[in-house]
Residue frames relative to the residue before (quaternion, step in Angstrom):
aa qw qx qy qz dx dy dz
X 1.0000 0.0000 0.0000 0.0000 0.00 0.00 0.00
X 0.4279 -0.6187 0.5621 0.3437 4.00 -1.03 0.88
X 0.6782 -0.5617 0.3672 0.2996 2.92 -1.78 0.53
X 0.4731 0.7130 -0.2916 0.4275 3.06 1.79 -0.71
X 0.6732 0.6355 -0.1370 0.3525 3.46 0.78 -1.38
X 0.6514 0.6171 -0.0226 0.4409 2.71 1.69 -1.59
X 0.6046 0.5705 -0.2131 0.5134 3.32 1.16 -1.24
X 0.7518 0.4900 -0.1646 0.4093 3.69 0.89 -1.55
X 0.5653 0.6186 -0.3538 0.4153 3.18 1.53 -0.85
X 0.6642 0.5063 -0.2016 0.5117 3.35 0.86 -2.04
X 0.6986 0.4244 -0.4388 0.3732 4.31 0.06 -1.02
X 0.6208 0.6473 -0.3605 0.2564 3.34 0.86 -1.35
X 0.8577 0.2573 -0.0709 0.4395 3.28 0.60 -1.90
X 0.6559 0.2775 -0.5088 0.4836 3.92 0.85 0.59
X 0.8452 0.3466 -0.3298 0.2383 3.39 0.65 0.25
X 0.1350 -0.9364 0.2512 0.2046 3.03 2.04 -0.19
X 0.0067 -0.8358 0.5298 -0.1440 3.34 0.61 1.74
X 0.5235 -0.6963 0.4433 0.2113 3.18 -1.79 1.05
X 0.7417 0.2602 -0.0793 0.6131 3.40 2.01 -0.05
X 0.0416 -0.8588 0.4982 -0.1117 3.42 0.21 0.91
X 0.1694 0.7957 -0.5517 0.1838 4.11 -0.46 0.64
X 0.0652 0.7529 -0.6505 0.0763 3.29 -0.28 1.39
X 0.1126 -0.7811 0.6113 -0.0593 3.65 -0.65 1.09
X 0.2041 -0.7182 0.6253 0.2270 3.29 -1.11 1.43
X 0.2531 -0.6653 0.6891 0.1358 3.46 -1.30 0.38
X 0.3893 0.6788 -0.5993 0.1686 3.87 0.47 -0.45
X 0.7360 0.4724 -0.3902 0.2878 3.42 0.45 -0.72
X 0.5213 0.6497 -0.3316 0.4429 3.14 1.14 -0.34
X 0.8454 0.3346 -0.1157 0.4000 3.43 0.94 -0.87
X 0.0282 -0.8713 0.4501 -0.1936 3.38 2.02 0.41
X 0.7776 0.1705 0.0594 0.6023 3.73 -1.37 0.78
X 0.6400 0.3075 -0.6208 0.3323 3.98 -0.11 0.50
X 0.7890 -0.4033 0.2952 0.3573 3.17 -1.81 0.77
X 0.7160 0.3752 -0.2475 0.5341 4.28 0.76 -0.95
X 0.3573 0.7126 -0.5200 0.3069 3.46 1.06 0.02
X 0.2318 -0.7158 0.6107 0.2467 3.57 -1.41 0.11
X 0.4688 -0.6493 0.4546 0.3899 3.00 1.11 -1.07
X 0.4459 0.7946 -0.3169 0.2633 3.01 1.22 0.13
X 0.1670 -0.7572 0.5310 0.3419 3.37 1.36 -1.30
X 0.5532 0.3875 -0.3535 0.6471 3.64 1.12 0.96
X 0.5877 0.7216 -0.3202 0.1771 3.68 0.23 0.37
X 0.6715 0.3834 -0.0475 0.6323 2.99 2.27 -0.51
X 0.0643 0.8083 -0.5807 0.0731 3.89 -0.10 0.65
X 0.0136 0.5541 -0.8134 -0.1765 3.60 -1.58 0.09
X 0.3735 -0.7275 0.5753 -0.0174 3.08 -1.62 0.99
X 0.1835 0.8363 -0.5142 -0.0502 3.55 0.43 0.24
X 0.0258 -0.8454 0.5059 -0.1694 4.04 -0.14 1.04
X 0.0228 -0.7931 0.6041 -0.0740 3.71 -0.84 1.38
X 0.0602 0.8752 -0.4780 0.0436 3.53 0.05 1.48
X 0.4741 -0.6210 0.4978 0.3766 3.70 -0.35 -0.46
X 0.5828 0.5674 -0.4095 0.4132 3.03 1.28 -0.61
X 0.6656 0.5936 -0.3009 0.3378 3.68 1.13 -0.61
X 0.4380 0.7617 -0.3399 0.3354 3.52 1.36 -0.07
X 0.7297 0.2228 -0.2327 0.6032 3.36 -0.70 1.01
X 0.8275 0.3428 -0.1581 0.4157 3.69 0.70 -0.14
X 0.6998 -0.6120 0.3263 0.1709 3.21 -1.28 1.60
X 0.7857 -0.4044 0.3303 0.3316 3.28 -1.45 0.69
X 0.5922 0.7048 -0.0952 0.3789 3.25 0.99 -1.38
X 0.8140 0.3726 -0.0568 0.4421 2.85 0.36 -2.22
X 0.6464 0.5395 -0.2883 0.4561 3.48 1.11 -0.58
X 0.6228 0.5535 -0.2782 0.4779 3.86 1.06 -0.69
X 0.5637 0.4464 -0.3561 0.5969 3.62 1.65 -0.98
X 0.2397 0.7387 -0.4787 0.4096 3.72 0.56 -0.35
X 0.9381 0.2423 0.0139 0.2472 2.30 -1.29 -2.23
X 0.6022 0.6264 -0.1758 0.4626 3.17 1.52 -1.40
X 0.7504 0.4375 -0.1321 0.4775 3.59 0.91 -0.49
X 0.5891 0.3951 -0.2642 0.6535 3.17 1.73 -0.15
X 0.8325 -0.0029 -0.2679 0.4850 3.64 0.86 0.04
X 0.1945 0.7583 -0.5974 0.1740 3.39 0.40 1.80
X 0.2515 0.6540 -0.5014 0.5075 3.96 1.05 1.00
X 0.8219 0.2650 -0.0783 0.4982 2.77 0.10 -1.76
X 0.5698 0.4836 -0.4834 0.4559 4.10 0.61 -0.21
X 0.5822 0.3372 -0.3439 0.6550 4.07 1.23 -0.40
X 0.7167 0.5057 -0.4435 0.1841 3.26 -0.46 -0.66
X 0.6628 -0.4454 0.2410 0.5515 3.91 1.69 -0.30
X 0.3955 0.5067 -0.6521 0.4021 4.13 1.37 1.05
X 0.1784 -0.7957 0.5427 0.2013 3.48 -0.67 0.77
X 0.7599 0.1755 -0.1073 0.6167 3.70 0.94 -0.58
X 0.0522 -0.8159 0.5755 0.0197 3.98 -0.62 0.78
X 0.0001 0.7848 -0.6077 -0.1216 3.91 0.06 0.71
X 0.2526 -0.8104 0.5286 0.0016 3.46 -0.99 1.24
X 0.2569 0.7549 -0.5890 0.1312 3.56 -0.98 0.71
X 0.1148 -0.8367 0.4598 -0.2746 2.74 -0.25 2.41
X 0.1018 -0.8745 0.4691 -0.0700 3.60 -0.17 1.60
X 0.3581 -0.6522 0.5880 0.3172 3.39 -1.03 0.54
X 0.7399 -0.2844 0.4533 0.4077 4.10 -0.91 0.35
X 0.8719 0.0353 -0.0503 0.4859 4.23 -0.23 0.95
X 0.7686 0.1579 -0.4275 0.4489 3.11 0.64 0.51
């Protein structure tokens, strides 16, 4: 399974969001020094859960970040996060 796959698999079912967007970028970043080569190495993440409500910028990113710290070792080198509660 891609790392990509992976990410969507894990956000979907502990956090069950009404908007979910995992976006590789690797290609964009081709040939940079943290690259792996993989074409998995670069993601934006764009994610609206409920579970985020009532909680800080912060506290969401540890979230996410803790739900995909496998895959943050496993070869995502750069993960750009943006994590909404429902309305805003």
């Amino acid at each position: 399974m891609s790392l990509q796959s992976r990410m969507r698999e894990k956000l979907m079912t502990s956090l069950n969001p009404t908007r979910l967007d995992v976006v590789n970028e690797s290609h964009l970043h081709a040939g940079h020094g943290g690259s792996p080569g993989t074409g998995e190495s670069h993601f934006s993440l764009l994610i609206v859960s409920s579970d985020f409500s009532g909680k800080s910028r912060v506290e969401r990113h540890r979230i996410v970040n803790h739900l995909l710290q496998d895959e943050l070792r496993d070869g995502v080198h750069a993960l750009a996060i943006k994590a909404l509660a429902p309305g805003e």
